[in-house]
C-alpha positions in Angstrom: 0.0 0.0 0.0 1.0 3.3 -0.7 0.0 6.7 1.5 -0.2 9.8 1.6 -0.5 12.2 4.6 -0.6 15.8 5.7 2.5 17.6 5.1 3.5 15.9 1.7 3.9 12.6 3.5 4.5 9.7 1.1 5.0 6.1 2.6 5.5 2.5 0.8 4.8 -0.1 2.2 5.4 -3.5 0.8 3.4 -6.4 1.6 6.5 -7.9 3.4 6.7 -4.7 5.1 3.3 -4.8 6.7 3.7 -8.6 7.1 6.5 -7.5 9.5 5.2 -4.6 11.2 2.1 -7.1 12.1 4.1 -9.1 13.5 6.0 -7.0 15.8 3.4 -5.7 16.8 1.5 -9.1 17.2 4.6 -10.0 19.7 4.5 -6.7 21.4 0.6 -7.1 22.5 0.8 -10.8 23.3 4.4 -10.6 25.0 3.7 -6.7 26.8 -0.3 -7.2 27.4 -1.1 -11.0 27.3 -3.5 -9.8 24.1 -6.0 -12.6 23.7 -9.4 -13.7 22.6 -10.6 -12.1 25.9 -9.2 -8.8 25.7 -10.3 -5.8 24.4 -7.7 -3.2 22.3 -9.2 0.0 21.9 -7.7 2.0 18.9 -7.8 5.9 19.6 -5.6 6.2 16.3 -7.5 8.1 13.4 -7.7 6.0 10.1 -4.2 5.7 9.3 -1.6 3.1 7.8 -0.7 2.7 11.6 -4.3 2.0 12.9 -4.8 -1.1 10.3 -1.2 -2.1 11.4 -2.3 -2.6 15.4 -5.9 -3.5 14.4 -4.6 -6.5 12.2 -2.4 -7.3 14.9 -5.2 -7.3 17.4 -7.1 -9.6 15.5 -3.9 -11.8 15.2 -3.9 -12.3 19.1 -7.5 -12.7 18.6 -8.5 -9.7 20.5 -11.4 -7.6 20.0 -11.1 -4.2 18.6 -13.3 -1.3 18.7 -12.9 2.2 18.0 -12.4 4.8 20.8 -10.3 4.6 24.3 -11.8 2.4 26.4 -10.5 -1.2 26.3 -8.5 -3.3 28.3 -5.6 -2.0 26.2 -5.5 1.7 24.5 -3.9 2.3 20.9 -3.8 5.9 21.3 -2.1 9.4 19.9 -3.3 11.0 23.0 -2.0 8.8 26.1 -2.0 12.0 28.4 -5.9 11.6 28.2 -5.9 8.2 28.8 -5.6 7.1 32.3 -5.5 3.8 35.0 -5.2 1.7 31.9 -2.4 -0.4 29.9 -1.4 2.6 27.2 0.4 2.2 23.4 1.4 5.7 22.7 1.2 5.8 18.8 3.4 8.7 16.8 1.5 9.3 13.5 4.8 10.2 11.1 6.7 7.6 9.4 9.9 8.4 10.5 9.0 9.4 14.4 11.4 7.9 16.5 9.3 8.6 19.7 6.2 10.3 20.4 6.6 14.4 21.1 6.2 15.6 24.5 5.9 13.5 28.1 4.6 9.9 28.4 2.9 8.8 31.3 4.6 6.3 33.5 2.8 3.0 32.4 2.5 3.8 28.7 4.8 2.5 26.0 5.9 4.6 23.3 5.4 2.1 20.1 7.6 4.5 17.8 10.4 2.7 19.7 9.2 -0.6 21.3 7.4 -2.3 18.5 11.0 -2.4 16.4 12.7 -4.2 19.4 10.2 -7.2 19.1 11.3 -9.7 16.6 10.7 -10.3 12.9 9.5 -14.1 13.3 5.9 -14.6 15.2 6.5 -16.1 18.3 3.8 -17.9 20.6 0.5 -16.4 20.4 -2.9 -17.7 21.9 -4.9 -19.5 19.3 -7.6 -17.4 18.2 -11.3 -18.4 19.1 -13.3 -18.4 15.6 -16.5 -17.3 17.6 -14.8 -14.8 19.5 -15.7 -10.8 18.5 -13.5 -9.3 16.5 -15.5 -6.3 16.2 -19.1 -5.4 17.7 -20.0 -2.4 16.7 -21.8 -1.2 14.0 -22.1 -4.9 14.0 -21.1 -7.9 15.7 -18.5 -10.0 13.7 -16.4 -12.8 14.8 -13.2 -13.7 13.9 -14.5 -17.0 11.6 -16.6 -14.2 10.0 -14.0 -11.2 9.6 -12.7 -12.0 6.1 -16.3 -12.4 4.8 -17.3 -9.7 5.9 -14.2 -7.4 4.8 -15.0 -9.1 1.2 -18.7 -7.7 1.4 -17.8 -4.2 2.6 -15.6 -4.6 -0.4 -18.4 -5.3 -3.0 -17.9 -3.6 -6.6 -14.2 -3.8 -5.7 -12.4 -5.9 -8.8 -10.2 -8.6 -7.5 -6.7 -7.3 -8.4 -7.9 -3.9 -8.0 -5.3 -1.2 -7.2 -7.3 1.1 -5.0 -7.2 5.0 -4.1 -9.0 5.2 -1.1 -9.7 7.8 1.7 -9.0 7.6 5.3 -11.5 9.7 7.2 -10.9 11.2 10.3 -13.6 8.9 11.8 -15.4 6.0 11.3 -12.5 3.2 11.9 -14.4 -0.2 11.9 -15.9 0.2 8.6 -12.8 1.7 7.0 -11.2 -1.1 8.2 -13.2 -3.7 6.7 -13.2 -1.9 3.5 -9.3 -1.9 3.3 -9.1 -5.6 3.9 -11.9 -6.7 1.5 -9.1 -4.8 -1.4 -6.4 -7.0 0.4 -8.3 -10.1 0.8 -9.3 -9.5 -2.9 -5.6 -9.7 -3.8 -5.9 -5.7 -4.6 -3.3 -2.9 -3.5 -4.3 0.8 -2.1 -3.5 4.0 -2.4 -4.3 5.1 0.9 -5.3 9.0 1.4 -5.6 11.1 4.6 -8.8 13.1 4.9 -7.4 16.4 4.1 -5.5 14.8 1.5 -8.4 13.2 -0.4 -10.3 16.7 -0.1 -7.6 18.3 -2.2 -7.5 15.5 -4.8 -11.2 16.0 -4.7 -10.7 19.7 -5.3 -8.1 19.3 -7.8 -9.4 17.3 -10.4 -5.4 17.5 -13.0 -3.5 16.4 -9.1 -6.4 13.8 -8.6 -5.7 12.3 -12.8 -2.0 13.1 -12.1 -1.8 10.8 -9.3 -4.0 7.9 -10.3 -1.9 7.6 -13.2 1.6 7.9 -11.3 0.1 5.3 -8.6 -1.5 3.3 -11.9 -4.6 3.5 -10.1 -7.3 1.4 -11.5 -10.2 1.7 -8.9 -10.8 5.5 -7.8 -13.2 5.4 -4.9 -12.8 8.8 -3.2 -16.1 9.8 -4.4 
């Protein structure tokens, strides 16, 4: 997947790569939170390359996710609100070596943790097909997840190389829509809200990209 973010930020992201950053951060939840099928990882992380990152490797420990900051772990960008709770501090950029400003004692700062966990999954619980892997705006277990990500991908051609928004709200559904592309063997083009505004506003950047990205599928709307 490729993305593009505020400030003329560009990331690639091979499928290895992702692969990888899943499972670091697969062995950082299981081996840091004892992530399982009965524990909840709240994601306080806008839609963002990073939020599908810790949400897939929720669903890799079998966890449930859900959207907000209340959970028996919280995924955040804003752990100073967060309190009396295990904390992930998340640092947007792609090159942030550490979140800006003061941590709170408990949380850990994923900009530098998550690299220190290694390449190769280790143990991990099994994960409970009738477990939730998400509950709201529906409840879907995690026999059910790639299903469902292939519906909320419907129109989608398999193959598909996709330019797709990532709103500033809304993560569950997002989410299910980036993984139908994936689990349709498609690639994205992933753009932040503001991002996707100016394409929208901008019709020769919007035809400019799609051909430099060889976009075949343009859903920004």
């Amino acid at each position: 997947m490729t993305w593009y973010g505020d400030g003329g930020e560009r990331v690639e992201l091979s499928a290895a790569v992702v692969e990888n950053w899943v499972t670091k951060t697969t062995n950082l939840l299981v081996e840091e939170f004892d992530a399982s099928s009965s524990c909840v990882i709240a994601i306080d992380v806008i839609p963002h390359w990073r939020s599908l990152v810790w949400s897939l490797a929720a669903w890799r420990t079998g966890a449930e996710v859900v959207e907000g900051d209340t959970g028996d772990v919280v995924v955040t960008t804003s752990p100073a609100t967060v309190s009396g709770r295990d904390v992930v501090a998340v640092a947007l950029p792609a090159l942030a070596r550490s979140l800006d400003g003061e941590l709170p004692a408990s949380a850990v700062d994923a900009a530098s943790a998550v690299m220190t966990y290694g390449d190769q999954l280790g143990w991990a619980p099994p994960v409970d097909p009738d477990a939730p892997a998400v509950t709201a705006p529906r409840r879907i277990t995690h026999g059910e997840i790639v299903a469902a990500a292939d519906d909320a991908a419907t129109g989608v051609p398999a193959g598909a190389r996709a330019l797709l928004e990532a709103p500033d709200a809304g993560l569950v559904p997002w989410l299910l829509r980036v993984v139908g592309v994936l689990v349709r063997d498609g690639s994205l083009v992933l753009a932040s809200a503001s991002v996707a505004a100016e394409l929208r506003a901008d019709p020769d950047r919007r035809a400019r990209l799609v051909a430099t990205e060889r976009v075949d599928t343009d859903l920004l709307g």
